[in-house]
C-alpha positions as CSV (number, residue, x, y, z in Angstrom):
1,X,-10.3,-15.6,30.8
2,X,-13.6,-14.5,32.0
3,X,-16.9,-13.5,31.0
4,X,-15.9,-10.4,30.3
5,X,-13.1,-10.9,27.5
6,X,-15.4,-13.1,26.3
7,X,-18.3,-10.7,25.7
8,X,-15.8,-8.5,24.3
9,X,-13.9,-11.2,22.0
10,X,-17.1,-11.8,20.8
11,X,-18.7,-8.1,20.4
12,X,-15.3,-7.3,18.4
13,X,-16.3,-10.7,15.9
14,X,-19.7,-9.6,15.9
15,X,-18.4,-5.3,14.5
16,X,-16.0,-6.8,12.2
17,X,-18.5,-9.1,10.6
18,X,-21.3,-6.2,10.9
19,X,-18.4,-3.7,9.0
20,X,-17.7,-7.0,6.5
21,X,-21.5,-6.6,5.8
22,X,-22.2,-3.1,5.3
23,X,-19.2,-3.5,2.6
24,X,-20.6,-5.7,0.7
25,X,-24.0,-4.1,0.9
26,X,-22.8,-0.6,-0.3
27,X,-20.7,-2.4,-3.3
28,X,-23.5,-4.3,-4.3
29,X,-25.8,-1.5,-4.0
30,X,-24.1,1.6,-5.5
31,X,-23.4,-0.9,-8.6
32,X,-27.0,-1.5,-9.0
33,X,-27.4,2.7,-9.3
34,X,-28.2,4.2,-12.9
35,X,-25.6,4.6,-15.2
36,X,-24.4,8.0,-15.3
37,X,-24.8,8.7,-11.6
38,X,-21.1,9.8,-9.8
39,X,-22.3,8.2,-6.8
40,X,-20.2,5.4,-5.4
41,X,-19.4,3.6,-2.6
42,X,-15.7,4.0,-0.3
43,X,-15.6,0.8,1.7
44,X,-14.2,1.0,4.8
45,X,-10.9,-0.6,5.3
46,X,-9.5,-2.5,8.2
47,X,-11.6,-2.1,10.3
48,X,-12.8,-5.5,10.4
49,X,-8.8,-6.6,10.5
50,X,-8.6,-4.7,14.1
51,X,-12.1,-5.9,15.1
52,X,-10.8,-9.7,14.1
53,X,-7.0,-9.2,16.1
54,X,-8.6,-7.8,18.9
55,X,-11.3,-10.8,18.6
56,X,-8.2,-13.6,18.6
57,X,-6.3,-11.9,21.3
58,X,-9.1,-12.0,23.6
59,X,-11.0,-15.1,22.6
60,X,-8.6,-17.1,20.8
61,X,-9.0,-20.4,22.7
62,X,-12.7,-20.3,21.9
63,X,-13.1,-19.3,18.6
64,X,-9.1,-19.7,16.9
65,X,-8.6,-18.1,13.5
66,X,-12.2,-17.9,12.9
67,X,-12.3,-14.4,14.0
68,X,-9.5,-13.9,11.0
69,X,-12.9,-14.9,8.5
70,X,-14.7,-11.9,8.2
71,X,-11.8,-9.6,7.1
72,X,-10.6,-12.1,4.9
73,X,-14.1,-12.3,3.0
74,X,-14.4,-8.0,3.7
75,X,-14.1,-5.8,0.6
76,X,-12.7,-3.1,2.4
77,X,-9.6,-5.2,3.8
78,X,-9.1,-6.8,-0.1
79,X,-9.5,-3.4,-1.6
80,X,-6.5,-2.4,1.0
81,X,-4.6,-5.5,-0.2
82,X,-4.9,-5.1,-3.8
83,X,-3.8,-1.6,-3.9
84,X,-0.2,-1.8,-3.8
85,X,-1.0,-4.2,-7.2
86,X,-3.2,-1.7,-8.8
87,X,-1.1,1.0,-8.3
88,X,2.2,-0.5,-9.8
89,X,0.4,-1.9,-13.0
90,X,-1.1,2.1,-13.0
91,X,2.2,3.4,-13.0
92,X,3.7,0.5,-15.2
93,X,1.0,1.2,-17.9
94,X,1.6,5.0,-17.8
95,X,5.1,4.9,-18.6
């Protein structure tokens, strides 16, 4: 491994925390809006998951599962986990 997967194992963490970041910042700020506005916030999701694979795969002896951290604490990836869940009790409770 050279320098160069290791810039980019690290430039890949570095996005997927960044992404992690701006989805927490958007949640938190389009909840602190005035009621009655339609304005929201659409997280984006799995983005941070790639960033974090392509992190392990290319720095994986340096850094281990670490790069796994930011899409496990990244709205957007948890919003893509929980929907399955939300959408069966949505169709459970409509029936």
């Amino acid at each position: 491994m050279g320098t160069f997967h290791t810039v980019i194992g690290f430039g890949a963490f570095g996005f997927a925390a960044l992404v992690a970041v701006a989805n927490w910042s958007g949640v938190i700020a389009s909840s602190k809006r005035k009621e009655g506005t339609a304005d929201g916030y659409s997280c984006i999701p799995l983005v941070s998951l790639i960033c974090g694979v392509i992190a392990w795969f290319t720095i994986k002896n340096k850094i281990g599962l670490w790069s796994f951290a930011p899409a496990a604490l990244d709205l957007g990836t948890l919003s893509f986990v929980a929907l399955p869940i939300i959408l069966l009790v949505e169709a459970i409770r409509k029936k």
